[in-house]
C-alpha positions as CSV (number, residue, x, y, z in Angstrom):
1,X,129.4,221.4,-18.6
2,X,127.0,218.6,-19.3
3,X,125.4,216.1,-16.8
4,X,125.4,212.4,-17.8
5,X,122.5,210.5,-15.7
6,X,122.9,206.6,-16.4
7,X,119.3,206.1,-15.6
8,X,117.9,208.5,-18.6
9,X,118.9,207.1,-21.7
10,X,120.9,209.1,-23.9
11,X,120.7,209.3,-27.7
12,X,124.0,209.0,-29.4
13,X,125.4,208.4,-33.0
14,X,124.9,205.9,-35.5
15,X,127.4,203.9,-34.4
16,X,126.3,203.8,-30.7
17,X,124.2,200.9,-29.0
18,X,120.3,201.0,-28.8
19,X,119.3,202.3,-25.3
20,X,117.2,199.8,-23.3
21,X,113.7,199.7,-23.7
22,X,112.1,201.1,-20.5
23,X,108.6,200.6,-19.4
24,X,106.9,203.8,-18.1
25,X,107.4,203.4,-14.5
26,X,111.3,203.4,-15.5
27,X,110.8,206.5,-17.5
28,X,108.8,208.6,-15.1
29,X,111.5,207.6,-12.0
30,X,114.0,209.1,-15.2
31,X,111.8,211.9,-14.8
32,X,112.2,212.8,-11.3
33,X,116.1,212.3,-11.0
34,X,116.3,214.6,-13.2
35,X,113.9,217.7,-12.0
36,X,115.7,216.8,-8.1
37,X,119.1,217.2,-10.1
38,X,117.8,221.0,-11.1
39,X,116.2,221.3,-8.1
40,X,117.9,219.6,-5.0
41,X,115.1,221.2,-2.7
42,X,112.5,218.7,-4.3
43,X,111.8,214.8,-2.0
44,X,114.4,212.6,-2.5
45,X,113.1,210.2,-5.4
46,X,112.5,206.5,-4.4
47,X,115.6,204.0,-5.9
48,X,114.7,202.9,-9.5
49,X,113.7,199.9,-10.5
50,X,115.3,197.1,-11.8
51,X,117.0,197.8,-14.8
52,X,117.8,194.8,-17.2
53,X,122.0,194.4,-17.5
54,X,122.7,195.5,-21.4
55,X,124.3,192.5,-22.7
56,X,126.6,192.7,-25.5
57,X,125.8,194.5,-28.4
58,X,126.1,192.5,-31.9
59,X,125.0,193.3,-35.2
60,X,122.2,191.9,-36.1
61,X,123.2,190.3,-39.1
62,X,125.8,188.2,-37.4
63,X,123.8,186.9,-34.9
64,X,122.5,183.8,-34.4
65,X,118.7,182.8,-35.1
66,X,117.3,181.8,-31.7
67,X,114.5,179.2,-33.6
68,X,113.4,177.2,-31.1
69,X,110.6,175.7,-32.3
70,X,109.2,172.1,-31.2
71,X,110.7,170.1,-34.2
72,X,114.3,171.1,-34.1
73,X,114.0,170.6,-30.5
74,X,112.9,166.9,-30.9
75,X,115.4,166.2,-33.9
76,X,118.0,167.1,-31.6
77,X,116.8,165.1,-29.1
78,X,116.8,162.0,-31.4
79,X,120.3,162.8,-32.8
80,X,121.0,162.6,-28.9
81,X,119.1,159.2,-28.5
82,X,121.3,157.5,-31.1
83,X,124.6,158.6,-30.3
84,X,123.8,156.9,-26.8
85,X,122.5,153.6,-28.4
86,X,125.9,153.7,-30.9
87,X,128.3,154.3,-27.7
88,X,126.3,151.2,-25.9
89,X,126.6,149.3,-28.7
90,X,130.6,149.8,-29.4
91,X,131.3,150.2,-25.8
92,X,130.4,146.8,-23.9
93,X,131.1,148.4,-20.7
94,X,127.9,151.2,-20.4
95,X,125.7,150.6,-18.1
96,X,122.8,149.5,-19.0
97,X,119.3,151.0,-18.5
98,X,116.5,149.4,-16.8
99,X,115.5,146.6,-18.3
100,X,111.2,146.2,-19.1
101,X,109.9,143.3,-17.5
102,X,107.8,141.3,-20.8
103,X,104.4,140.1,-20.0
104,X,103.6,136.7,-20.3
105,X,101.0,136.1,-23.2
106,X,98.3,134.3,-21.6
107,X,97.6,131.1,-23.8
108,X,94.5,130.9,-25.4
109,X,92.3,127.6,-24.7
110,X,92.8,124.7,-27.1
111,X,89.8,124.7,-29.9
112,X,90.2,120.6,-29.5
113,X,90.3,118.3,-26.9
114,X,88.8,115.2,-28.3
115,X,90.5,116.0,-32.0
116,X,92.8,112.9,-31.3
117,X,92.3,109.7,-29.6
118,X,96.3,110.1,-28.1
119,X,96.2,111.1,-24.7
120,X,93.0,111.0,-23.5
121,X,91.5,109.2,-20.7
122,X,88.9,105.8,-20.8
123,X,86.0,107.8,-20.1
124,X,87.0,110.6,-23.2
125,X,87.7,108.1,-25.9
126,X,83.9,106.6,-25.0
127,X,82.7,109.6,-25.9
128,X,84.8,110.3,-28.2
129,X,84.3,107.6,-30.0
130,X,80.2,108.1,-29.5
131,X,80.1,111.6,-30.7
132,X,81.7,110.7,-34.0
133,X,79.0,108.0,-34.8
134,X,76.3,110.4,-33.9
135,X,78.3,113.0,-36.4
136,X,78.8,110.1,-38.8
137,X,75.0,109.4,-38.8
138,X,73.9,112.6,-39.2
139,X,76.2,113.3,-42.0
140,X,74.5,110.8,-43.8
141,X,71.5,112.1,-43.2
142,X,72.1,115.2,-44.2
143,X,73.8,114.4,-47.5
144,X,71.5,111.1,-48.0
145,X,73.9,108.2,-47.7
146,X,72.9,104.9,-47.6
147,X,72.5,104.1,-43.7
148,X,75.5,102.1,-42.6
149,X,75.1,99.3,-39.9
150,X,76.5,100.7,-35.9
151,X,76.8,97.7,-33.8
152,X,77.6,99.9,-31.0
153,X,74.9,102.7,-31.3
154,X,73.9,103.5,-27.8
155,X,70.1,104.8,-28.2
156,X,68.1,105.1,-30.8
157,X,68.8,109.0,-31.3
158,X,71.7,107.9,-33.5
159,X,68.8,107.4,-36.2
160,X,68.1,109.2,-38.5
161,X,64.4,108.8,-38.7
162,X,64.3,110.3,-36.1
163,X,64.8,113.7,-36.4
164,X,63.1,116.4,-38.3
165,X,63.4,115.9,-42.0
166,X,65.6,118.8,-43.3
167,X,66.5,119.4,-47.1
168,X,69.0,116.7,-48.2
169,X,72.7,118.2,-48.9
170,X,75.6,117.4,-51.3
171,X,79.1,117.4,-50.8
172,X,81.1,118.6,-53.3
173,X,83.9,116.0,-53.4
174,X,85.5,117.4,-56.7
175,X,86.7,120.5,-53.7
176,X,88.5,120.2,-50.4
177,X,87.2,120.6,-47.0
178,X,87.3,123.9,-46.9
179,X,84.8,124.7,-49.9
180,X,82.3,126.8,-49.1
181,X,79.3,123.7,-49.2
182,X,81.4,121.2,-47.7
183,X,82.1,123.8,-44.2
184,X,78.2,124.5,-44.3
185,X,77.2,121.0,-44.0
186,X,80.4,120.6,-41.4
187,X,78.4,123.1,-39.5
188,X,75.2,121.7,-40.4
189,X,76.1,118.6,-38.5
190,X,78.2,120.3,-35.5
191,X,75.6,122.9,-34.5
192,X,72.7,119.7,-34.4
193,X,75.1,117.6,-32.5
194,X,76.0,120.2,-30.2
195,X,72.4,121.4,-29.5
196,X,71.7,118.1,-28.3
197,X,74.6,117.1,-26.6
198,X,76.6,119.9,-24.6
199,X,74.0,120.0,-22.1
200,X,73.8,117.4,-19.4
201,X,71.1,118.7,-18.5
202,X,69.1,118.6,-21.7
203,X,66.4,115.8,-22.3
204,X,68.7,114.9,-25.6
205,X,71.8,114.3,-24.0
206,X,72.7,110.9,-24.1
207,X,76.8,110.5,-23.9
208,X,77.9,108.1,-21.7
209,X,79.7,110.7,-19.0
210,X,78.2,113.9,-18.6
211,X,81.5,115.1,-17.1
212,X,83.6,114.6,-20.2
213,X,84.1,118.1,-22.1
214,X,84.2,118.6,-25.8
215,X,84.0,121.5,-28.4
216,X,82.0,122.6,-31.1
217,X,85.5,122.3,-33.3
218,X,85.6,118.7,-31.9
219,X,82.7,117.9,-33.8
220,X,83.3,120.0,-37.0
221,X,86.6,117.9,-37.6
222,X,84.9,114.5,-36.9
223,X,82.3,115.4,-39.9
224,X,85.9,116.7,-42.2
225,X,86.7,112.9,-41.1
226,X,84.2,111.3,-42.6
227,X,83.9,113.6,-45.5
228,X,87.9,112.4,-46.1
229,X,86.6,109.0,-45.8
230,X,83.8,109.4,-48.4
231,X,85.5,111.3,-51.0
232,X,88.2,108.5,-51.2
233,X,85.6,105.9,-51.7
234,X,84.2,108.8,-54.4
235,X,87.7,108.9,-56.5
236,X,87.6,105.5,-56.5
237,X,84.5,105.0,-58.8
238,X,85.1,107.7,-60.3
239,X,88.5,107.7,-61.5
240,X,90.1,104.5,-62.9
241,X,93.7,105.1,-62.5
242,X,92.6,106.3,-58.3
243,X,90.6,103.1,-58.3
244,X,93.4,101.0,-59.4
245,X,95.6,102.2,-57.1
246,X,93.3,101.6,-54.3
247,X,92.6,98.0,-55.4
248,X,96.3,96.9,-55.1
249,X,96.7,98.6,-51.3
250,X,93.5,96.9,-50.5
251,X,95.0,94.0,-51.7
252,X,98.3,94.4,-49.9
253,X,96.3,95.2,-46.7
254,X,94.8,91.6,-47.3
255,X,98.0,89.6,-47.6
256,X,99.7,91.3,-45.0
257,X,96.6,90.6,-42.6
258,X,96.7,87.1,-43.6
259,X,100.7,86.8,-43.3
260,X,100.1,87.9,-39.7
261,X,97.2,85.9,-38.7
262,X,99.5,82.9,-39.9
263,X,102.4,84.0,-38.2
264,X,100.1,84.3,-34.7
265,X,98.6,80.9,-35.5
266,X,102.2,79.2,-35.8
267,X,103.4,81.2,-32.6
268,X,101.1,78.9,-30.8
269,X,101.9,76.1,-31.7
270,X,105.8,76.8,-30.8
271,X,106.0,75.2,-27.2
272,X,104.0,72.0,-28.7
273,X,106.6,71.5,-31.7
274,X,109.5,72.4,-29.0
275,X,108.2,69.6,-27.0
276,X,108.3,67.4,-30.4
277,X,111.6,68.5,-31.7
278,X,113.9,69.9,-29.2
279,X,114.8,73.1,-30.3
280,X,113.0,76.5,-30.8
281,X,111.5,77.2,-34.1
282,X,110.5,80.7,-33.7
283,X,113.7,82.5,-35.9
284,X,111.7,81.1,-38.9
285,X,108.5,83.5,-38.4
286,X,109.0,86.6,-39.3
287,X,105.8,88.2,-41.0
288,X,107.7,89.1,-44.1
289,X,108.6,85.2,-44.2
290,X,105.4,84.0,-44.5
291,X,103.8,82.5,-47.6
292,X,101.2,84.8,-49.8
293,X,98.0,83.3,-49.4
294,X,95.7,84.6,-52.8
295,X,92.4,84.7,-53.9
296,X,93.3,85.2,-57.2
297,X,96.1,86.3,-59.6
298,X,97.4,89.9,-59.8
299,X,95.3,91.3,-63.3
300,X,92.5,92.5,-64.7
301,X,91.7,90.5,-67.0
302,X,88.2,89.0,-65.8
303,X,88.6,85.2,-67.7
304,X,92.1,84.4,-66.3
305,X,90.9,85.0,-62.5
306,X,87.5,83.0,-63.7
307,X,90.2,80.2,-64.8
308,X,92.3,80.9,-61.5
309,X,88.8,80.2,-59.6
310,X,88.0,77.1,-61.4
311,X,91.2,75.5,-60.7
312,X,90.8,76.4,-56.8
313,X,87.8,74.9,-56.7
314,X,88.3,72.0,-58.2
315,X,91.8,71.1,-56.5
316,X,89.7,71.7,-53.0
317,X,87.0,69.1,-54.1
318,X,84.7,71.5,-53.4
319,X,80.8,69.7,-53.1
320,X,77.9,72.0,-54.9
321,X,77.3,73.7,-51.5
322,X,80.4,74.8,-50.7
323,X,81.2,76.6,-54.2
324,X,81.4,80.1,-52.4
325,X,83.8,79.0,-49.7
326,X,87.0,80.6,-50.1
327,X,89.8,79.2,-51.4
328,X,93.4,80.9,-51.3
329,X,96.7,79.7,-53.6
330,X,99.6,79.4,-51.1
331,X,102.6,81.0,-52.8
332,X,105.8,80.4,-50.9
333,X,109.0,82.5,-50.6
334,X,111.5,80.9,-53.8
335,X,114.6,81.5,-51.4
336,X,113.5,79.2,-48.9
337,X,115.1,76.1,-48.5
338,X,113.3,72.6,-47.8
339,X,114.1,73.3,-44.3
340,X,113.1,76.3,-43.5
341,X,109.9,75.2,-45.7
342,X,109.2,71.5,-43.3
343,X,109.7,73.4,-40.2
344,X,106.5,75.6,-41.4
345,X,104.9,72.4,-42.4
346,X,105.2,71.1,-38.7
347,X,104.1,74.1,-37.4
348,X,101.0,74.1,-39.4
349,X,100.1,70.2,-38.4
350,X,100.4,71.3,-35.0
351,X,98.1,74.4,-35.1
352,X,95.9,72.4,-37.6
353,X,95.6,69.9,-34.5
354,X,94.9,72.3,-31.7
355,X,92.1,73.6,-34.5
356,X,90.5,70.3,-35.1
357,X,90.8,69.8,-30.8
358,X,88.5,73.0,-30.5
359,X,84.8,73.2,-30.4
360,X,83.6,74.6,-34.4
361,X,83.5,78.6,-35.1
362,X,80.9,79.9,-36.8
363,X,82.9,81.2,-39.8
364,X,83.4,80.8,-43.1
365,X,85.6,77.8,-44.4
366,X,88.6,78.8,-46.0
367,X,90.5,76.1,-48.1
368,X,94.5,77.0,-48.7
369,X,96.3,74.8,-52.0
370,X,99.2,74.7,-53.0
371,X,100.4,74.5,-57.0
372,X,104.1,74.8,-55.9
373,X,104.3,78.6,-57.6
374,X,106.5,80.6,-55.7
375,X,107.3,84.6,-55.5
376,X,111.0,85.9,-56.1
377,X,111.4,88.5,-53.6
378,X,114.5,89.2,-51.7
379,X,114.0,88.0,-48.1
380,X,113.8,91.0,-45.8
381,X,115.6,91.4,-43.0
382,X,118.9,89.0,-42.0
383,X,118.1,85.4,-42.6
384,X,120.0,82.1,-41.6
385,X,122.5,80.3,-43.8
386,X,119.7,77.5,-43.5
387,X,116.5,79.3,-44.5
388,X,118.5,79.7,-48.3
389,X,117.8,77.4,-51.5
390,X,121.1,77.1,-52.8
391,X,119.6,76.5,-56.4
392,X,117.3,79.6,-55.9
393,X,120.7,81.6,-55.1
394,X,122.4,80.5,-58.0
395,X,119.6,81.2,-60.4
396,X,118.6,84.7,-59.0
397,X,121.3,86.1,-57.2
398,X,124.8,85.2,-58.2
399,X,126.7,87.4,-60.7
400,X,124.4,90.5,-59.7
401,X,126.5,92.2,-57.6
402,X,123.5,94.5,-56.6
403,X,121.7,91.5,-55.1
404,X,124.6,89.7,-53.9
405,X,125.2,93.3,-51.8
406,X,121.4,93.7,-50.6
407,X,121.2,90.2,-49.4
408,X,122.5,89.9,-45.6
409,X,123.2,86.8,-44.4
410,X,124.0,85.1,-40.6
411,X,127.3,83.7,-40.6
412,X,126.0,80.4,-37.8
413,X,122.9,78.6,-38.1
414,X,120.6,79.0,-34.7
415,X,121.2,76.0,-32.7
416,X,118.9,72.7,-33.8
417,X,119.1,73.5,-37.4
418,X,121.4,73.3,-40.4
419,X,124.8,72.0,-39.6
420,X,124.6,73.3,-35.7
């Protein structure tokens, strides 16, 4: 009869599992069991060690690769990740995780705080308004521009005389601001300025409040300012079609002055002609309302505004000392009716009174005549059935249904005129 001992390991057939790999201590504990089974008179062995269980046996070739390497690990992980994110997405009802508190971004200080005049207090906009004169001045310096009057220079370190005579720059007008030769002046003329003035404390300093702040960027858009400035008045003599363009909006900025200087002048003389007349003149001056007053006709051809001139001149009886005195045409709104056009009239002998009651001015004279020409403009804004020259209607407005439709008309007369 043969003895089976489970803790030797037995060899077996082909078609029997491996036997457990034991480490020598296992073995030689084998060892004894078996010489006390031969010989029972031999010490009792000690109890084995810890064997490990046999697990199942499988072939090899159907089992399963144990790979666990660090990739696969972390591409299941991700696979994981998004089937949570599509469940919270489709399901409304999972909880949701903790939520990451976002830090504020701290703002970063403004690069400006003179830039614009809006906003700021008395004390800024006098320095302000210093600092760009001394920028202005030393732009010109720099670049050698003709020296422009300053009525309200503060000290004589707006000069240019005196500082240390430096290489005269160009601007390149042709290019923006932000050409390479126009920034390096710019930063020419900010990093003089600045040296001078951001210290109080500095025997150049000499803004009018040492507490008032301002930036180095301050000063390099002050000199992109005046470069602006310059390079208009540059395009002008340089490019005709720029330069004609500019002539006519200087010359619109002229009559609109003058349209609001007479409007201002007749406001004044409102509670006299009240006084006079009884009732309240004031719906007939609107800016837009008031006559063109012109130097000379709108053209370029030289002899027709010598002509224009002459004429002036003459129909002022001007003496030989007062040739250069100016002398404006008055060219009246066509739509206006005689009424609207003697209520102006009594305005201006009213303000031409309160003129003549006033001690002189030291100004120049200015003549205003008349040759009865009138301008055929479409009044702006709602007028009166008064203010409108029924033969100026019927001549330039009916039949056009355009006009007729643009016109806009009061159905009443303001009380004290027309048939009120």
């Amino acid at each position: 009869m043969a003895y089976y001992n489970s803790s030797i390991p037995t060899t077996g057939g082909p078609n029997d599992p491996q036997p457990p790999q034991l480490s020598p201590e296992q073995w030689a504990h084998a060892y004894r069991q078996f010489q006390y089974q031969l010989n029972p008179q031999l010490p009792t062995p000690p109890p084995p060690p810890h064997l490990p269980l046999p697990g199942p046996v499988i072939d090899p070739a159907l089992q399963p690769s144990q790979d666990t390497s660090t990739d696969q690990r972390l591409d299941a992980l991700e696979r994981e990740v998004e089937l949570l994110r599509a469940e919270k997405r489709t399901n409304p009802e999972t909880p949701a995780g903790p939520s990451k508190k976002r830090r504020k971004k701290q703002q970063k200080p403004s690069l400006y705080i003179l830039r614009h005049s809006t906003g700021l207090s008395k004390e800024q906009n006098r320095v302000r308004g210093q600092l760009m004169k001394k920028v202005k001045t030393e732009g010109m310096r720099l670049t050698g521009r003709t020296t422009e009057p300053d009525s309200e220079a503060d000290d004589e370190s707006d000069s240019p005389t005196t500082r240390t005579p430096h290489p005269v720059m160009s601007y390149n007008f042709a290019a923006t601001v932000e050409d390479p030769i126009n920034v390096k002046i710019f930063n020419r003329i900010a990093d003089l300025i600045w040296t001078e003035q951001h210290d109080p404390k500095s025997a150049t300093f000499s803004l009018a409040h040492a507490d008032v702040l301002f930036t180095r960027e301050d000063l390099v858009e002050f000199a992109k300012t005046n470069f602006r400035s310059w390079k208009t008045k540059w395009r002008g003599k340089n490019d005709p079609e720029v330069a004609q363009r500019q002539a006519k909006a200087a010359q619109k900025d002229r009559q609109d002055l003058r349209k609001k200087e007479l409007k201002a002048n007749r406001i004044k003389a409102v509670p006299e002609y009240k006084k006079k007349f009884k009732h309240d003149p004031i719906c007939v001056l609107e800016t837009d309302w008031m006559s063109d007053e012109i130097s000379g006709p709108d053209t370029d051809d030289e002899d027709t505004k010598a002509d224009h001139r002459r004429r002036l001149v003459k129909a002022a009886r001007l003496g030989p000392l007062q040739q250069n005195d100016d002398v404006w045409e008055v060219v009246r709104p066509g739509f206006q009716s005689l009424e609207m056009s003697q209520t102006k009239d009594d305005l201006d002998k009213i303000v031409k009174e309160q003129r003549d009651n006033k001690p002189k001015r030291v100004r120049g004279r200015v003549t205003r005549i008349s040759f009865g020409n009138t301008h055929d403009r479409l009044p702006a804004g709602t007028i009166y059935p008064f203010m409108l020259s029924q033969s100026w209607y019927d001549e330039h407005i009916e039949g056009n249904e355009e006009l007729e439709n643009e016109m806009k008309m009061y159905t009443k007369d303001p009380k004290g005129f027309g048939d009120s």
